[in-house]
C-alpha positions as CSV (number, residue, x, y, z in Angstrom):
1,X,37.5,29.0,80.9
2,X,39.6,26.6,79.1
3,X,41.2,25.2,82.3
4,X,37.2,24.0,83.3
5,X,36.6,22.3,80.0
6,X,39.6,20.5,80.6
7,X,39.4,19.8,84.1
8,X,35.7,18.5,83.5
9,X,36.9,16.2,80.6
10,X,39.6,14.6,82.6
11,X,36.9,12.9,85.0
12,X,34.9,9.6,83.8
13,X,33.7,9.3,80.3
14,X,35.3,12.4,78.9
15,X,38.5,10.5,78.5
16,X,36.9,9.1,75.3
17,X,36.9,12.6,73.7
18,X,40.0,14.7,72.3
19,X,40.0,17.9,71.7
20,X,41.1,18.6,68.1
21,X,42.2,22.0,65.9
22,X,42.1,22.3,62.3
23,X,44.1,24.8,60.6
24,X,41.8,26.4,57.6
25,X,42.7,28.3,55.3
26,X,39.6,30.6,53.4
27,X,39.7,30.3,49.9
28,X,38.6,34.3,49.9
29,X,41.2,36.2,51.4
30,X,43.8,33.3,51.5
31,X,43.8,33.8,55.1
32,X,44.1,30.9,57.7
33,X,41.8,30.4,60.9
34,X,41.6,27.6,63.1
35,X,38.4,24.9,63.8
36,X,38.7,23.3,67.0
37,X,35.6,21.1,68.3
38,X,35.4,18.0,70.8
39,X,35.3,14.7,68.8
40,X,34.9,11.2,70.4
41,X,38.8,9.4,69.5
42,X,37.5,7.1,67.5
43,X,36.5,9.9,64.8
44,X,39.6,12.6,65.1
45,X,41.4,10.9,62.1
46,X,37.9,11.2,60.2
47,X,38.0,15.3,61.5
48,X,41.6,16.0,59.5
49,X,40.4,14.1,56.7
50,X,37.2,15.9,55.6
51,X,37.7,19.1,54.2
């Protein structure tokens, strides 16, 4: 499934978009899971910056 998401974004406009993953750690357990969403490039240096 992750090859068509890829493949799709490759054509026309999704060039503009990168997918990014976040490493998050839960302040629970301690534990660490990952975020990943699609963000246009102009925002991915806002995505690591929030928290």
């Amino acid at each position: 499934m992750a090859k068509k998401v890829v493949a799709t974004l490759q054509k026309g406009a999704g060039k503009a978009f990168t997918r990014v993953i976040k490493m998050v750690k839960s302040p629970k357990t301690g534990a660490y899971s990952f975020r990943s969403e699609i963000v246009p490039n102009d925002n991915v240096k806002d995505f690591f910056d929030k928290k």
